[in-house]
N, C-alpha and C positions, 0 to 999 in steps of 0.2 A: 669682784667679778661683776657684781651689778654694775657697779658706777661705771665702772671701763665700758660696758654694754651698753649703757645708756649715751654715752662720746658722741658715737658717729649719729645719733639720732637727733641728739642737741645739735651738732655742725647742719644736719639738715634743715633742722627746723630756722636757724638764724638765718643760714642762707635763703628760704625761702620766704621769711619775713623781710629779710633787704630786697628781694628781687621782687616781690607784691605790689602793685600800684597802691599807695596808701589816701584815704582820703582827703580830697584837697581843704585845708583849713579855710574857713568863714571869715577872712576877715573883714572890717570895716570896711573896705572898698567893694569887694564882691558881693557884702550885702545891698551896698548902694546900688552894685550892676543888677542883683537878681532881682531889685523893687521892683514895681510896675511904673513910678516916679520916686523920684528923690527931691525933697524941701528944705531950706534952709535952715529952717525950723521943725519938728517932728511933728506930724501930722495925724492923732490920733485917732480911734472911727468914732464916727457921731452916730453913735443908737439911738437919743432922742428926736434928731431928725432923719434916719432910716424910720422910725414909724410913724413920724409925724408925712414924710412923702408917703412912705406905702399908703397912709389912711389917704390923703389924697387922689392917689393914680387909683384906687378901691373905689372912691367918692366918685370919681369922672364916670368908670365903668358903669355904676349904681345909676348916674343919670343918662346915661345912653342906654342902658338895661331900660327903665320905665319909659323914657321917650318914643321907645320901637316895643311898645307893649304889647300892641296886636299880633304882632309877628312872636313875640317870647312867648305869649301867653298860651300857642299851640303844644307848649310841653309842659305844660304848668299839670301834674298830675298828683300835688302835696298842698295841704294846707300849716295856718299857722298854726297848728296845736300838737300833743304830745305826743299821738299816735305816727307825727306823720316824724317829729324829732328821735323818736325811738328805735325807729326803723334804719332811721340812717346813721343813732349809735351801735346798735345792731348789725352794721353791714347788710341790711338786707335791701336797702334803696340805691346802693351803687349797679351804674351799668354804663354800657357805651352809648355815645348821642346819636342820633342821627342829625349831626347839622349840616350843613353843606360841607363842602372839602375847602375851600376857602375859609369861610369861619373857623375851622377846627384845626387847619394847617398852616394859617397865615395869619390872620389875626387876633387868635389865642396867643402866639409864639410872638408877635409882638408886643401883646401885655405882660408877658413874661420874660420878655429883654428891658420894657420899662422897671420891672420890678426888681429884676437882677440888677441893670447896669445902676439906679439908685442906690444898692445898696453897695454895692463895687466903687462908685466915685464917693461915695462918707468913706472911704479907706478900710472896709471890710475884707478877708480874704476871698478868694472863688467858691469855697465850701461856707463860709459863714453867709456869703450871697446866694447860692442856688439856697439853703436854708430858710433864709428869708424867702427868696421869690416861692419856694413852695410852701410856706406857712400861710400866704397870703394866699395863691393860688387856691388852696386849701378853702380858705374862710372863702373865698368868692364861690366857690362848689357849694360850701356848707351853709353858710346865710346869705353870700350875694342873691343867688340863685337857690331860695329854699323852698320853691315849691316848683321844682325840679327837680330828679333824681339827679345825683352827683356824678357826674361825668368820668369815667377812669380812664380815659384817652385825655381828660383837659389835665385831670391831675398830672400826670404822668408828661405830655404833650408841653404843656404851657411852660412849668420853671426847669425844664429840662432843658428845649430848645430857648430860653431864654440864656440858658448857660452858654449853651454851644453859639447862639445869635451875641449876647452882649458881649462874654470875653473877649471874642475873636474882633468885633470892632472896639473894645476898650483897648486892650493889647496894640491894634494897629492903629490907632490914635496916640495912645500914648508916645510909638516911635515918633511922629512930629513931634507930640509936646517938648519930649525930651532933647531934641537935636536945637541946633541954634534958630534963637527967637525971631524967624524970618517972617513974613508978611504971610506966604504959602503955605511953612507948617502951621501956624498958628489958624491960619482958616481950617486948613487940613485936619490939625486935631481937634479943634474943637466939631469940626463938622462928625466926625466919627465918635467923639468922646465929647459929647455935649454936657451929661451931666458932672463931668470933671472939670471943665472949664467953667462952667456955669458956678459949683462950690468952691473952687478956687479962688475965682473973682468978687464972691460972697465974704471970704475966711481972709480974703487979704494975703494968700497961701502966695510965698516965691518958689517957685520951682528953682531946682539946679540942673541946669541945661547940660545933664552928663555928656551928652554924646554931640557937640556941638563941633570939638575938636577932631574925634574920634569915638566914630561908633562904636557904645557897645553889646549893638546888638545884630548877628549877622541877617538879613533881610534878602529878600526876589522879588522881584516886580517885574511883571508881564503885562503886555498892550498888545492886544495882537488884532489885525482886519486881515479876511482873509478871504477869497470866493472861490465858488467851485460847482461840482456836481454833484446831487445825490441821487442813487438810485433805491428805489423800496421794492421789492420782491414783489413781482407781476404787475408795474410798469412803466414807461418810460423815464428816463433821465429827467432831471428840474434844475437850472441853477439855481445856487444857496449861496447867499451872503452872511458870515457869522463874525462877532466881536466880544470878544474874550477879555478879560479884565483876573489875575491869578495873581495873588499875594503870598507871601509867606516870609515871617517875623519869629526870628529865634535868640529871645532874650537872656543868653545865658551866661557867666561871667566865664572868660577863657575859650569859646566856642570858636572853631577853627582856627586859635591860636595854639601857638608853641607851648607845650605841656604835657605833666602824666598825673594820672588821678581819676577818679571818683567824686561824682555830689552828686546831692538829691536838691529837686525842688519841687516846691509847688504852690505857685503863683501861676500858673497858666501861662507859661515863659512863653510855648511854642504856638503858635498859632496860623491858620492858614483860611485866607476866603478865595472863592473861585466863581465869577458868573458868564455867563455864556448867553447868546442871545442871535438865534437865528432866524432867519426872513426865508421864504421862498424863492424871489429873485431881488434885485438890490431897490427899483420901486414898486415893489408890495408889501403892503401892509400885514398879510399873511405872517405873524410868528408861528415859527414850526418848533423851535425851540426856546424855553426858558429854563434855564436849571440855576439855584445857588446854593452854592455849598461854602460851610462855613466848618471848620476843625480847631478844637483844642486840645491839645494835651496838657491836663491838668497837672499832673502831679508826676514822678519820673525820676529815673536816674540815667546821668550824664556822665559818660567815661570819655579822656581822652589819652591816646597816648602819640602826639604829634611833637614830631621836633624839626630843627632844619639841618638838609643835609647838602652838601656841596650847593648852595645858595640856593634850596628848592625846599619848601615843607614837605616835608613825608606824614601824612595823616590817615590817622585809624580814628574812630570818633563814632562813638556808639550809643544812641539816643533808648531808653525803656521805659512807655509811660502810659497810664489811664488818659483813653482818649475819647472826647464827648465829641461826637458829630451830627449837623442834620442838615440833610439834602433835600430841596424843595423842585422839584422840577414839571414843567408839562411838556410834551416831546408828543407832536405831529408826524404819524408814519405817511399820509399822505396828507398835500397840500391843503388839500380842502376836506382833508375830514377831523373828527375828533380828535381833543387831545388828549391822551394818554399824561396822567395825572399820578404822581408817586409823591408820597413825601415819606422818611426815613431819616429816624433816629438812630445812629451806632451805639448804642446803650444796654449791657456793658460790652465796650472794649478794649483794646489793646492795639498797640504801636510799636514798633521796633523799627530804628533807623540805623544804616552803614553808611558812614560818610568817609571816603578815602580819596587821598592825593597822590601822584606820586611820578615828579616829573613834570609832564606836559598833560599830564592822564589825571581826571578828575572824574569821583562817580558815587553814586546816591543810592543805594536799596532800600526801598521800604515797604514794608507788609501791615497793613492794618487790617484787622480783623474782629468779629464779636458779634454779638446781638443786633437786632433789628426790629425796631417798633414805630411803627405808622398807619399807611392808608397807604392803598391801591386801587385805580380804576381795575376791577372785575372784564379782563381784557375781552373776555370769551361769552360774555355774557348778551348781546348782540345777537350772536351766533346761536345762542342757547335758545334763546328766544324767537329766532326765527324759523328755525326749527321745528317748530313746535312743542319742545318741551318744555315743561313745567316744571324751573327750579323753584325749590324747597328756599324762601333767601330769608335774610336780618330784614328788619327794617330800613337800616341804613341804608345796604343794597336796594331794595326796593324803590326806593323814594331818590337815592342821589347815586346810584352804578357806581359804588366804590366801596369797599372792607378795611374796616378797622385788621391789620394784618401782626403777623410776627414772627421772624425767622432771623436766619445770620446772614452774613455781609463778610467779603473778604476784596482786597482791595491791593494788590503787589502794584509798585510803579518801580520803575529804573531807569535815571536820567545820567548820561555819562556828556563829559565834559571835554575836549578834544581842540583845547585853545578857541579859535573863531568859529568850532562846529560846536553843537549839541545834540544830543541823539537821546529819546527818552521813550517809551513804553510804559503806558498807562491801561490798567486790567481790571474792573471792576464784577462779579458776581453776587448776584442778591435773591435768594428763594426766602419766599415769601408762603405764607397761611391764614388764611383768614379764620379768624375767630367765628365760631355757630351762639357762643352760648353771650351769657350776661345783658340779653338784648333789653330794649327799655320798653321791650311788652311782654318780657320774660317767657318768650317763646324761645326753644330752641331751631337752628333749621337745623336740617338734614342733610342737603346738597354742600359736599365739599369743595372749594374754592381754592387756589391755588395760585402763586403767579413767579415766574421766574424772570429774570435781567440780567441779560450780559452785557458789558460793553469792551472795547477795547480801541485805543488812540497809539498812534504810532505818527511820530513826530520829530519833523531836524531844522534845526535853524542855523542859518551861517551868518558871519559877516561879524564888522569889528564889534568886543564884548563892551555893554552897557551901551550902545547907538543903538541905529535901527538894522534889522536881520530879516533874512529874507528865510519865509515859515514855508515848509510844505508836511500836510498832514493826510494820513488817510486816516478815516472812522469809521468803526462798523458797532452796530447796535442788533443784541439776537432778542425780541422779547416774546413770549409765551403763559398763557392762560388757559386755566382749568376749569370749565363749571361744571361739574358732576363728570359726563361722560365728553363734554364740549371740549374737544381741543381746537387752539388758535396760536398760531405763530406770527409773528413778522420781521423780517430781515431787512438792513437798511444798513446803505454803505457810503461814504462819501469821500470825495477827493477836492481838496485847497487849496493854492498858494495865497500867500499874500504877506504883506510884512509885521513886524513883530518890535516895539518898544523895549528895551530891557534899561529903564537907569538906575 
């Protein structure tokens, strides 16, 4: 009676083991697709020279640290001896800096894409590299800078956005390196992947030009000029001139190809940079916009279950992965006033992507979501102050009008594909908090701080695919600040045409 009983459960269970997408096996080839490069010969990572550079790019920093002494020496609040060593293995000499928002948003994160992309071109993984760049990160807080309290925005700041800054241009270097040895990629890749072409040329290293024949890596390239009008809430229209430059590199073996399965990676397959660049009218010098945004999804699982049907791909194609991002942007509400300064780390997040086909009909979902660690100009604080009230603020505020902040980020886009149309919706949400406490005069303030970011992009482009297409966009930007009782808004909307690159 058991065994009979047990029958129809077995027939279940096999049938739904054959019916199960099963993982797609590794082999020798789709390891060669999922590398970041492939060598004629095996390429193993060099730790003696990952520390012998680190000690270098450490060494450079050490001499432009003492050269601009006068200016470092205004935080110098530690000497060399035990009392001041003790403290900060005791955790009690960590806090936030007050250094400007440049220093700590742009030129920390580029000691920390030297530090990362070093260790990434000796053939280290993406996590054996943010490793390194925050060990060294590390020692530069703890004795570059020792008689200074330790920074927990550079820690954290520096070989983070080093990840999110170096992968995403190693990743997009490496698609020239990899495609045929033409005069173009080779400028191209080494110009983005300099320290990989540099150890290459060192090591006598051949690459195999996987994708020279056929790419194996599915890739978007956007060029876009465009002009138009913007309007900012309370007053007149401006023309705006903007030029957009949008990449995105998906190194994955089988990706929009015919198949069914499951893999995992994590090489930093996926990657995406985005920069934007607007003027006030086409000869003014006025930028009202600068934003770059750089994306990796590090690590991930990749399903697909695409095949062909009456001579057309039918695709299902489901992307899941940890995704390091950071956006640097300054964005002018009016012409001629202040820029409004954000930089934002997505740390930790998450990714989820829908890629479907089917027929003439192509389309993209994607929701990114998660943490949020940076700096915010204090929008409201102007306002606060003109007022006549008296905020309770950090020092940072005080001295540079911007908070070390921290909140979540969610980010839905939708691009569908409609043969020579495309039609996509882009949604970005960002609340934000400024930190009171950890200040580097160990005051706390009192006055809360707040700051909120909408945006949203609504966009189509026609015309034959991979030429030139003619772009029309409208943008709307909601931003909002809090200082204590201080509310401040502003709204900004703008309308574009103009043409758009895609090869």
């Amino acid at each position: 009676m058991i065994r009979s009983s047990l029958k129809p459960l077995t027939t279940v269970a096999l049938a739904l083991a054959t019916l199960w997408p099963r993982p797609v096996l590794a082999d020798e080839a789709d390891e060669r697709n999922r590398a970041l490069l492939t060598y004629s010969t095996p390429q193993p990572p060099h730790y003696l020279r990952v520390a012998l550079e680190e000690l270098a790019i450490f060494g450079a920093g050490i001499g432009q640290y003492w050269y601009d002494k006068s200016a470092n020496s205004r935080d110098w609040q530690f000497k060399y001896d035990w009392p001041s060593l003790r403290e900060r293995l005791e955790g009690k000499a960590y806090s936030f800096d007050s250094n400007g928002f440049d220093t700590n948003f742009l030129f920390h994160p580029f000691s920390g894409t030297l530090y990362y992309s070093s260790a990434r071109a000796n053939h280290l993984g993406p996590f054996e590299s943010l490793a390194v760049a925050f060990t060294t990160s590390f020692l530069w807080e703890f004795f570059g800078e020792f008689q200074e309290r330790p920074s927990i925005n550079d820690i954290i700041v520096t070989p983070f956005t080093g990840m999110a800054w170096g992968e995403t241009t190693t990743q997009l270097g490496a698609f020239f390196l990899r495609g045929c040895p033409t005069t173009a990629n080779t400028i191209l890749g080494s110009t983005l992947a300099p320290f990989v072409a540099l150890h290459d040329a060192a090591d006598g290293a051949s690459r195999v030009h996987s994708d020279c024949e056929e790419s194996s890596s599915s890739h978007r390239f956007r060029f876009s000029l465009s002009g138009g009008e913007a309007w900012t809430e309370g007053i007149s229209a401006y023309p705006q001139i903007t030029g957009a430059l949008d990449t995105e590199v998906i190194h994955l073996p089988g990706f929009a190809r015919p198949g069914l399965g499951w893999s995992t990676f994590a090489d930093g397959n996926v990657s995406r940079l985005g920069v934007n660049v607007s003027l006030a009218e086409p000869r003014s010098s006025t930028v009202t916009d600068f934003t770059l945004l750089t994306q990796t999804v590090v690590a991930g699982l990749h399903y697909r279950n695409n095949y062909i049907h009456g001579g057309h791909i039918d695709r299902h194609e489901v992307l899941f992965g940890l995704l390091i991002g950071a956006e640097y942007s300054r964005h002018r509400y009016l012409p001629d006033g202040a820029a409004d300064r954000v930089f934002l780390l997505e740390l930790p997040a998450l990714t989820m992507r829908y890629y479907g086909h089917a027929r003439e009909l192509g389309w993209e979902l994607t929701l990114d979501a998660g943490g949020a660690y940076g700096a915010a100009d204090a929008l409201a604080l102007p306002n606060a102050l003109a007022n006549g009230s008296k905020p309770d603020l950090t020092s940072v505020t005080q001295a540079e009008g911007y908070d070390h902040v921290a909140g979540i980020t969610m980010n839905p886009r939708v691009r569908v594909d409609l043969g020579p149309t495309e039609i996509g919706l882009d949604l970005r949400s960002d609340r934000l908090y400024a930190f009171r406490a950890a200040d580097r005069t160990n005051y706390v303030a009192k006055t809360p701080i707040s700051e909120f970011r909408r945006r949203a992009s609504l966009w189509m482009s026609f015309g034959a695919p991979r030429v030139e297409r003619f772009l029309l966009s409208v943008n709307w930007t909601n931003r909002t600040g809090s200082v204590g009782d201080t509310h401040v808004a502003r709204n900004e909307l703008s309308l574009n045409a103009g043409i758009e690159l895609a090869p």
